[in-house]
C-alpha positions in Angstrom: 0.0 0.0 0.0 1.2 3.3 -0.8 3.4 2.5 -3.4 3.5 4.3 -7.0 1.4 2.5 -9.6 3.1 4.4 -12.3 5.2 7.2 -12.4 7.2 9.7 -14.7 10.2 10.8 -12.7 11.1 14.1 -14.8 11.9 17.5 -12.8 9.2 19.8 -12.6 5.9 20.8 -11.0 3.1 19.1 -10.0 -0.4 19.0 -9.0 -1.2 16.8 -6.3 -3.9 15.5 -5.1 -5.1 13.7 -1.8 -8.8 12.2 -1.7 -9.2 10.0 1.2 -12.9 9.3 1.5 -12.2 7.3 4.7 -12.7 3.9 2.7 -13.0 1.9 -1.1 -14.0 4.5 -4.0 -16.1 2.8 -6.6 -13.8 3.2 -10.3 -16.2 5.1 -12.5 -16.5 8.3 -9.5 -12.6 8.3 -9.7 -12.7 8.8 -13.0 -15.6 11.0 -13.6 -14.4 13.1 -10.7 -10.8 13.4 -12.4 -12.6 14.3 -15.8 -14.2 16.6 -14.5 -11.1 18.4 -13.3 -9.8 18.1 -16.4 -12.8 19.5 -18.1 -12.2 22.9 -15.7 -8.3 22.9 -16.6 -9.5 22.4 -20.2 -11.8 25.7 -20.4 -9.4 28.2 -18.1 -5.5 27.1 -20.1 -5.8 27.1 -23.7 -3.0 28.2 -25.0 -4.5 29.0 -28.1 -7.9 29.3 -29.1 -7.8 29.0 -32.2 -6.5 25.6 -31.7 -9.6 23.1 -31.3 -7.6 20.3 -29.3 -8.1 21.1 -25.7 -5.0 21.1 -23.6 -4.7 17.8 -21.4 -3.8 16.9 -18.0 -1.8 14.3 -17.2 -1.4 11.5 -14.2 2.4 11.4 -13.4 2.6 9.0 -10.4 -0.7 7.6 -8.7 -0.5 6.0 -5.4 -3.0 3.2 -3.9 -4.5 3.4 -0.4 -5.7 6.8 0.0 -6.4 8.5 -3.6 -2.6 10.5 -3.9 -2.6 11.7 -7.7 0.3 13.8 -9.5 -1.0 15.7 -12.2 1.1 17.9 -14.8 -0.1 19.6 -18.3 1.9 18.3 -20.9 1.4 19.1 -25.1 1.9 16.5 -27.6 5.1 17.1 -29.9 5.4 14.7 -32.8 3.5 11.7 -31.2 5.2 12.0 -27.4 4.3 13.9 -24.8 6.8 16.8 -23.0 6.0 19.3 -20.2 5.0 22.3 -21.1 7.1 25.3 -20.5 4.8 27.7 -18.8 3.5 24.8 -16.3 4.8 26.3 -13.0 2.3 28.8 -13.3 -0.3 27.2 -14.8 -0.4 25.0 -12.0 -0.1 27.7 -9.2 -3.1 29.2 -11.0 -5.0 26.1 -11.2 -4.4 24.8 -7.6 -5.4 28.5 -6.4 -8.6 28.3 -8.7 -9.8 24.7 -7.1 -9.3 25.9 -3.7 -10.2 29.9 -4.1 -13.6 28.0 -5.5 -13.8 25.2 -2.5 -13.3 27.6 0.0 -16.7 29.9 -1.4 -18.8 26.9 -1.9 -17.4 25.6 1.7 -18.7 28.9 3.1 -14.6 29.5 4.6 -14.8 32.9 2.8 -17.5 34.9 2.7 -19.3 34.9 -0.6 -18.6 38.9 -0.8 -15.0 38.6 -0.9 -14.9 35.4 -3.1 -18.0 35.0 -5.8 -18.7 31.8 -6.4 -17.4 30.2 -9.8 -19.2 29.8 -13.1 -21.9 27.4 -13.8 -20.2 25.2 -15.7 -17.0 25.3 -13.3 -19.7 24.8 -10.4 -20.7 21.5 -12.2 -17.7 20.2 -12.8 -16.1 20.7 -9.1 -19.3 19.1 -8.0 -18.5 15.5 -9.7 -14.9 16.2 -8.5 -15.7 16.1 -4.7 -18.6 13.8 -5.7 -16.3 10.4 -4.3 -15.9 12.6 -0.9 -19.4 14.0 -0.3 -21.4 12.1 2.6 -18.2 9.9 3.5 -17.4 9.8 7.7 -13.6 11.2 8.0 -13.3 12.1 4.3 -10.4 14.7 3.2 -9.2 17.1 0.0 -5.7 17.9 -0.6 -4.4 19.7 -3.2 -0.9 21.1 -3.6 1.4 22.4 -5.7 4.7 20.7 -5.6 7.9 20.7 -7.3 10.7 17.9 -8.4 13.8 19.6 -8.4 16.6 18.1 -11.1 19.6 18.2 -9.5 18.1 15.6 -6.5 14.8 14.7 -7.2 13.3 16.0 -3.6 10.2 17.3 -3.9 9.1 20.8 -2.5 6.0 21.6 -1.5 5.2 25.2 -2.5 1.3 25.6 -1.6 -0.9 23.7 0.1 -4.4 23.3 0.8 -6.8 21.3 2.9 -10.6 20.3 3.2 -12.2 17.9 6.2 -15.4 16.4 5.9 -17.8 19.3 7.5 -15.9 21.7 4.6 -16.5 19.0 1.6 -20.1 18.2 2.8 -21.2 22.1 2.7 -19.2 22.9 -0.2 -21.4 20.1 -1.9 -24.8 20.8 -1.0 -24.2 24.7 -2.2 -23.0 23.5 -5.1 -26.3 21.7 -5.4 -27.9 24.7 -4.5 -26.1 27.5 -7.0 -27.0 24.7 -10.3 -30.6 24.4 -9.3 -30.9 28.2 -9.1 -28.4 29.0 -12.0 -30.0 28.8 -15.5 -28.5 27.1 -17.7 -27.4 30.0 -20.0 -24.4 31.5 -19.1 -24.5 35.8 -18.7 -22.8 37.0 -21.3 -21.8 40.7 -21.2 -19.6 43.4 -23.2 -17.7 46.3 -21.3 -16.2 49.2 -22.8 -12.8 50.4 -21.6 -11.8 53.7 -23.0 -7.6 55.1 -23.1 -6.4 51.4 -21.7 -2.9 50.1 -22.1 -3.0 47.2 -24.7 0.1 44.8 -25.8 1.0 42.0 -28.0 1.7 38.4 -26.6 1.1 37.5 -30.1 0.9 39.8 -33.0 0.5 38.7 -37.0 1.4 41.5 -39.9 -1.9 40.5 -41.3 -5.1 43.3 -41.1 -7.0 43.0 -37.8 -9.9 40.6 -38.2 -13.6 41.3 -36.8 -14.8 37.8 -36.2 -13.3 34.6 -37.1 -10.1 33.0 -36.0 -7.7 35.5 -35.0 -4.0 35.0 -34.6 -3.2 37.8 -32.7 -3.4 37.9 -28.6 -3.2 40.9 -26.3 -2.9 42.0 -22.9 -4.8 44.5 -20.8 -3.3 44.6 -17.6 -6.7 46.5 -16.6 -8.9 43.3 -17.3 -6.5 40.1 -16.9 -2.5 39.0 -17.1 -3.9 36.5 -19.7 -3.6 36.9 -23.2 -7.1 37.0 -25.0 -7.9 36.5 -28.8 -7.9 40.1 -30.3 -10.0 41.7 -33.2 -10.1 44.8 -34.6 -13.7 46.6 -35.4 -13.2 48.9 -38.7 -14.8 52.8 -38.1 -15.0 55.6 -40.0 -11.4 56.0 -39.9 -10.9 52.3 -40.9 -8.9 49.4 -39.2 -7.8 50.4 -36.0 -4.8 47.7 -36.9 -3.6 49.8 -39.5 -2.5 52.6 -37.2 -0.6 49.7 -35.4 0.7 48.4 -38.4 1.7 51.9 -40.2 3.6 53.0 -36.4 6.4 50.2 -38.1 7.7 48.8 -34.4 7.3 45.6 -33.8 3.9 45.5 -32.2 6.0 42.3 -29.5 9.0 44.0 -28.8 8.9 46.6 -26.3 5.6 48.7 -27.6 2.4 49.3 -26.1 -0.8 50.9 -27.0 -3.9 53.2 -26.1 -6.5 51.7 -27.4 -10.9 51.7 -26.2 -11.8 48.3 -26.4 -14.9 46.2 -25.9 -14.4 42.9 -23.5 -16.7 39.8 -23.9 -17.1 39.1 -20.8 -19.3 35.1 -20.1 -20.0 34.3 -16.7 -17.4 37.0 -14.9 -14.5 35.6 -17.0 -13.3 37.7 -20.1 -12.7 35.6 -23.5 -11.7 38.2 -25.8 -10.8 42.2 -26.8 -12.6 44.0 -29.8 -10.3 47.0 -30.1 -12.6 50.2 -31.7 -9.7 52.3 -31.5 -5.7 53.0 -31.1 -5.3 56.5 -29.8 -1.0 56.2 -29.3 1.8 53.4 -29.4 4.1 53.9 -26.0 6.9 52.9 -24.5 7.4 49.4 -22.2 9.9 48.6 -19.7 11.7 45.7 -21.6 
């Protein structure tokens, strides 16, 4: 008992998770409640949206007994799977978002100061504590941990735990925020006017209005993600031209004034339409 069923032993970070529910979980709830975590890591860290194939968690090492799970985002290169390189963070972010979402469902942070997730996210963190919910002594553990190269130890960086009163609460107002939640997300669009905009990834191409886009943008105003960015033609044309005609690099080192609309579904923004570009400034490289 206890030992690793199967393991990848390559440095890195990790996501790992501890379900004890206190005795034997039947096979399909493990699984349905690890796809649904992967459904909520699927929907928050696409890469790219233009690309249809969702990223993919994988199990690294899985240990018997108690439910102990190492997970790790990896991309497929030529058939094989490698580690992506922006994982540390990702998975920071991700354990943060499980428990920053437990911990408002739980009632351990008042609703005000931490709004409950979206619908869909709400669902899927449901069937994820599902194998937990009404068992005597049953615990949650999920931590971010890294393996370093030059030994192999591994650090915890974060940790974060759930007893049985917290899992049992969190699910019944779970229960409770699907019943009264329709099932059509809010969708909503918000103006920003004279906002800081930059490139994570700019094409030489004219701005598009709809469609897939290749370029992605920041607005440190809204979110540290990149968002698929379009460009809505005016009276005084395609507010890309201006970036286009400026002749910088719209990557290296430039920023822009810009009004932009944000789609905003469920509280989470998915992309920028930018109306116009008043300047190009100056960044800190």
């Amino acid at each position: 008992m206890g030992e690793p069923m199967a393991e990848l032993t390559e440095a890195g970070d990790r996501l790992v998770l501890y379900l004890d529910p206190g005795g034997p979980i039947e096979l399909t709830e493990l699984t349905d409640s690890f796809a649904a975590l992967a459904r909520i890591y699927a929907r928050h860290y696409r890469a790219d949206e233009a690309i249809e194939t969702a990223p993919k968690l994988y199990v690294t090492k899985l240990s018997s007994g108690s439910v102990i799970a190492e997970v790790a985002p990896y991309a497929l290169l030529v058939g094989q799977a490698y580690m992506a390189m922006d994982h540390t963070v990702t998975i920071a972010d991700f354990a943060g978002r499980l428990n920053r979402a437990l911990r408002a469902f739980s009632g351990m942070d008042s609703p005000a100061s931490l709004p409950p997730p979206p619908r869909e996210d709400a669902a899927d963190l449901r069937e994820f504590v599902k194998p937990l919910t009404g068992r005597a002594r049953a615990q949650l553990g999920i931590s971010h941990a890294r393996y370093h190269e030059r030994d192999g130890e591994r650090e915890v960086m974060v940790e974060y735990s759930f007893d049985e009163a917290a899992i049992n609460r969190a699910a019944l107002n779970m229960d409770r925020a699907l019943e009264a939640q329709p099932d059509k997300p809010s969708t909503a669009t918000r103006p920003l006017a004279e906002v800081l905009l930059y490139f994570d990834v700019a094409s030489r191409a004219a701005g598009r209005e709809k469609g897939r886009t290749h370029d992605r943008a920041v607005v440190p105003e809204v979110s540290d993600k990149p968002l698929p960015t379009y460009f809505r033609k005016g009276v005084s044309g395609d507010p890309k031209d201006a970036i286009r005609r400026d002749g910088a690099n719209p990557i290296a080192n430039t920023g822009y004034i810009v009004d932009v609309l944000v789609q905003v579904i469920e509280d989470d923004p998915k992309m920028y339409i930018v109306t116009h570009v008043h300047e190009a400034v100056p960044l800190d490289p």
